[in-house]
C-alpha positions in Angstrom: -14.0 8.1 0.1 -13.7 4.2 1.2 -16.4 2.6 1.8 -15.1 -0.5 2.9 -11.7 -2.3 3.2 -10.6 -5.8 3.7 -7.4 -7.1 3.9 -5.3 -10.5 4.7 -1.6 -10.6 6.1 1.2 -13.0 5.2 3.8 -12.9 7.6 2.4 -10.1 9.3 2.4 -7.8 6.0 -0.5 -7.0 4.0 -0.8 -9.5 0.8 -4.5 -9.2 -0.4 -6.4 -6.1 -0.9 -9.9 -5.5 -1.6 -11.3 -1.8 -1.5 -14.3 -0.1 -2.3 -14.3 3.5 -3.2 -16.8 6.4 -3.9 -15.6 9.3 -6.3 -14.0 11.5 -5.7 -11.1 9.8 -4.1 -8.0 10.1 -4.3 -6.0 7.0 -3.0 -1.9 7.0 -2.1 0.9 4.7 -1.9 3.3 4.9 0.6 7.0 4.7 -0.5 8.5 0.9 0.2 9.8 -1.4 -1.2 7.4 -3.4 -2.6 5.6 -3.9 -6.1 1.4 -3.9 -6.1 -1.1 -5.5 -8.7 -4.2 -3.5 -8.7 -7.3 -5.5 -10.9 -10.3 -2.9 -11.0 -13.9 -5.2 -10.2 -15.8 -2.2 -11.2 -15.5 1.4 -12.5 -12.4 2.9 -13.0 -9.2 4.8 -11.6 -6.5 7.1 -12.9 -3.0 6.8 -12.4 -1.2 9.8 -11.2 2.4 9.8 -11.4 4.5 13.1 -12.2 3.1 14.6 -15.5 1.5 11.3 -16.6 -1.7 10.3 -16.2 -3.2 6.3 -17.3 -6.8 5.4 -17.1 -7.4 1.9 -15.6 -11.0 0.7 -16.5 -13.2 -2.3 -15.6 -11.0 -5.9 -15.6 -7.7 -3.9 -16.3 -5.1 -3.7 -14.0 -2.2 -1.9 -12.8 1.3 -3.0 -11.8 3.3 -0.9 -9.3 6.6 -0.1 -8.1 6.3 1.3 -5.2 9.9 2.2 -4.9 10.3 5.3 -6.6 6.6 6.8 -5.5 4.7 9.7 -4.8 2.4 7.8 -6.9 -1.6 8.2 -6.5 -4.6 6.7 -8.1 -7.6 8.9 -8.0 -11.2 9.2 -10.1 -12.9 13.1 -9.6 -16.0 11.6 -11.1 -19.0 12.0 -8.1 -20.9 9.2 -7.3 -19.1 6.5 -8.9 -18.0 3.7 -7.2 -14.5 2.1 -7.9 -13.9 -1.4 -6.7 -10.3 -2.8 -6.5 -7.9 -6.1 -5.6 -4.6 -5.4 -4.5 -2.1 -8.5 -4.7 1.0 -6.9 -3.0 5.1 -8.2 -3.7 7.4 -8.0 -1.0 10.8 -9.2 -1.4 11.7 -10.5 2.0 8.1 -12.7 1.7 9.7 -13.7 -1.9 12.5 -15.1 -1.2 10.9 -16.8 1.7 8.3 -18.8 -0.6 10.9 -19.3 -3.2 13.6 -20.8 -0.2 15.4 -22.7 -3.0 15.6 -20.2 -6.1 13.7 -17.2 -7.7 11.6 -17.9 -10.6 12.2 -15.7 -13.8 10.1 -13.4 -13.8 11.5 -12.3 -10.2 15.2 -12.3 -12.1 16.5 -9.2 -13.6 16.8 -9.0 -17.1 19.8 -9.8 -18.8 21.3 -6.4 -21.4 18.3 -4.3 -20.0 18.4 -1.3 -18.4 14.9 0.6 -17.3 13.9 2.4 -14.3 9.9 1.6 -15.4 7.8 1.6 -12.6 4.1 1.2 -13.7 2.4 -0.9 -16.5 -1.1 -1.1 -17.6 -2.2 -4.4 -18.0 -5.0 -5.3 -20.7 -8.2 -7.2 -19.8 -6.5 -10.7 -19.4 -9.0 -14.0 -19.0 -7.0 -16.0 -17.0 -6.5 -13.0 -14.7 -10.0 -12.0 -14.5 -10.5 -16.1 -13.0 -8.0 -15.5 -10.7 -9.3 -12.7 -9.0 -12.7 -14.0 -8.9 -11.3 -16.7 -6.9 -9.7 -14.0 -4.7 -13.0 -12.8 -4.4 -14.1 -16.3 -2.7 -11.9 -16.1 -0.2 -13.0 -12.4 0.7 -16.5 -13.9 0.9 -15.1 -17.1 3.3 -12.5 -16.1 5.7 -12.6 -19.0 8.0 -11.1 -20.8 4.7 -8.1 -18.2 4.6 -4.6 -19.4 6.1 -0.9 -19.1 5.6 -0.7 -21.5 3.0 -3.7 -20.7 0.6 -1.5 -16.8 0.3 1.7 -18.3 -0.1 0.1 -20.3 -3.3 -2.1 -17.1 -4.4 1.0 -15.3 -4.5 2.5 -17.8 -6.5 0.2 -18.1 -8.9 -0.2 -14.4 -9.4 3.3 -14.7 -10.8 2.9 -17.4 -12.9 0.0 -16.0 -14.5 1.6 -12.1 -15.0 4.8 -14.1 -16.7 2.6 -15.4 -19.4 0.7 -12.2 -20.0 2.0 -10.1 -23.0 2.9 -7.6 -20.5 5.9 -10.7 -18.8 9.0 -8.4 -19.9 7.6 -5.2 -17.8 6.6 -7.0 -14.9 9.4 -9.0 -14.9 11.3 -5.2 -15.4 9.4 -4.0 -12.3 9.8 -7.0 -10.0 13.6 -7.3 -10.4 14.1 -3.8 -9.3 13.1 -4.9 -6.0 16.0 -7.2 -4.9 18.5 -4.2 -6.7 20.2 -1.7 -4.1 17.6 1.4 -4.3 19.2 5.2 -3.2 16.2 6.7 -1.0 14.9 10.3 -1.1 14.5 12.1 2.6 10.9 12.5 1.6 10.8 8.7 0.5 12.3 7.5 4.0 10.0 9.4 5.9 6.5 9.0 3.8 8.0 5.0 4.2 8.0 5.3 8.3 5.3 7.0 8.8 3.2 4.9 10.7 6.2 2.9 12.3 8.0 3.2 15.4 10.8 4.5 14.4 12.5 7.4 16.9 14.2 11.0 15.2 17.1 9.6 15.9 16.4 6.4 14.2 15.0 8.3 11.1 18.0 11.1 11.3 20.5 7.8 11.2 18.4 6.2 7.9 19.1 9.5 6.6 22.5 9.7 7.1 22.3 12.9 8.8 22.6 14.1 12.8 19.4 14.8 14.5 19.9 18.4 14.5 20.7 19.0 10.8 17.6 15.9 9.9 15.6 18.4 11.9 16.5 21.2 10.0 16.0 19.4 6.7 12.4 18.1 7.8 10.9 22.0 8.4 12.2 23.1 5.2 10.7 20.3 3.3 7.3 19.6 5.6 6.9 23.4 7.1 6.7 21.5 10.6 8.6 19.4 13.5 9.1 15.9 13.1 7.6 14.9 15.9 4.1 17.1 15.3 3.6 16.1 11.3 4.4 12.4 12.0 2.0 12.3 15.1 -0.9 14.2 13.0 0.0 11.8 9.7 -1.1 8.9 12.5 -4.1 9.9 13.6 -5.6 11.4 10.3 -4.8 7.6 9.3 -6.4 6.3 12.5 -9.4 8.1 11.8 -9.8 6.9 8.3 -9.4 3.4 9.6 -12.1 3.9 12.3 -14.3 4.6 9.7 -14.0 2.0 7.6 -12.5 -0.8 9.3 -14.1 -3.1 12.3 -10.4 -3.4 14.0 -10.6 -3.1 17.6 -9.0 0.4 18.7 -6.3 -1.0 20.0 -4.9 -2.7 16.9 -5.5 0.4 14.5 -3.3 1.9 17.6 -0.8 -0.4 16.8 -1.2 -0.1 13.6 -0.8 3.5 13.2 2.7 3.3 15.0 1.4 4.0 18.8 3.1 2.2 21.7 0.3 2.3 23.7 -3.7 2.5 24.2 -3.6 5.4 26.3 -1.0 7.8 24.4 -3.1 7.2 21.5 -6.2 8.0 23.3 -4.8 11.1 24.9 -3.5 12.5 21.1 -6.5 11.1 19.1 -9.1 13.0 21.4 -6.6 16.5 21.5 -6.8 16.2 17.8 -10.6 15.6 17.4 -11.7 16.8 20.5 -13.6 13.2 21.4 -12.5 9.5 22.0 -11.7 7.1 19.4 -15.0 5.0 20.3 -17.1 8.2 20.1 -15.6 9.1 17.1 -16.4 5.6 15.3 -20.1 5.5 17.0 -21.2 9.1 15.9 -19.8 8.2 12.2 -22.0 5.4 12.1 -25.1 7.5 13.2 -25.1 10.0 10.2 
């Protein structure tokens, strides 16, 4: 369960993460292409990925690939809270703080060839400062602006290429300015809460609308249009919940044009209005 969620965008995507959870949780990452550094505060998560599983205690952290996912961190212990900060690597915002060139660690390696996409990273000092200065700025948001990120992210990379761990990070973050083949399920789970038409999402896949159609009910058991729409507003309620947005920016957010359709979808689904929904949460 979240408790509570904060976030701050850079360029309109989100950068910096911070995320309190009660067990059990179970917490997923979308496909896209992106990399995220996940520093546990307090408690711990596991790492879910295929057969493997990696424990991520107190002051360690995580780095992700977020690329190849279907990825999940999750702790079935009850009770027990889990606090996380999530730095998150884009590689459009990358290459727009580094206008003149990349810095090493965002180079691919030279005679190495890996597809690794997740590395534990041990209890690191200078790491553990950073994020407590993270933490200020999650305290003061008036002090937050476009330029503070841009140097946060930079100094994020910095530090992680001068942690023992450099050569896997460096490994991870490369792979995301290299050409990456996407699943049907990855291209979907990576638009879920876009805009994007069937047709739109047929073309990413290379296939006609009819034939995407056909692929999406073998794979989902449902219609486009209904498991998309429900994937929305099961994230629009979670957001209502935890988040103070107004309604009509966790509309947006959630991929909805418009105040109304959302209203009209969100109270067929849970049978009452997004404000009543918030309001009555807050009551028990």
């Amino acid at each position: 369960m979240v408790n509570d969620y904060k976030k701050y965008e850079l360029f309109g995507k989100p950068m910096m993460q911070k995320i309190v959870l009660t067990a059990p949780f179970k917490f997923d990452f979308p496909v896209a292409e992106q990399a995220c550094f996940l520093y546990v505060l307090e408690g711990e998560f596991q790492y879910q990925m295929d057969d493997d599983e990696v424990n991520i205690p107190t002051h360690y952290s995580l780095f992700l690939n977020c690329i190849s996912s279907g990825k999940q961190i999750h702790n079935a212990k009850p009770d027990s809270n889990c606090q996380i900060v999530i730095v998150t690597f884009y590689p459009d915002i990358l290459k727009k703080i580094y206008d003149r060139e990349l810095p090493l660690l965002l180079h691919a390696p030279k005679n190495v060839v890996s597809n690794k996409s997740n590395e534990k990273i041990n209890n690191d000092f200078l790491i553990q400062k950073y994020v407590e200065g993270l933490l200020f700025y999650f305290e003061n948001p008036s002090l937050i602006n476009e330029d503070i990120l841009v140097l946060k992210l930079k100094e994020i990379i910095l530090l992680l290429s001068q942690t023992q761990n450099a050569e896997a990070v460096q490994l991870i973050l490369s792979q995301l300015f290299s050409p990456t083949t996407y699943s049907f399920k990855q291209i979907i789970e990576a638009n879920l809460f876009s805009q994007l038409t069937i047709e739109q999402l047929a073309e990413q896949n290379n296939l006609s609308v009819s034939s995407f159609k056909r692929e999406f009910a073998k794979l989902y058991n449902d219609t486009p249009a209904s498991y998309i729409k429900n994937k929305k507003l099961e994230k629009a309620a979670e957001l209502l919940l935890v988040s103070d947005q107004r309604i009509t920016e966790i509309a947006f957010d959630c991929g909805f044009n418009d105040l109304a359709t959302f209203t009209k979808s969100f109270s067929d689904k849970y049978n009452t209005t997004p404000t009543n929904y918030r309001h009555e949460s807050k009551k028990k």
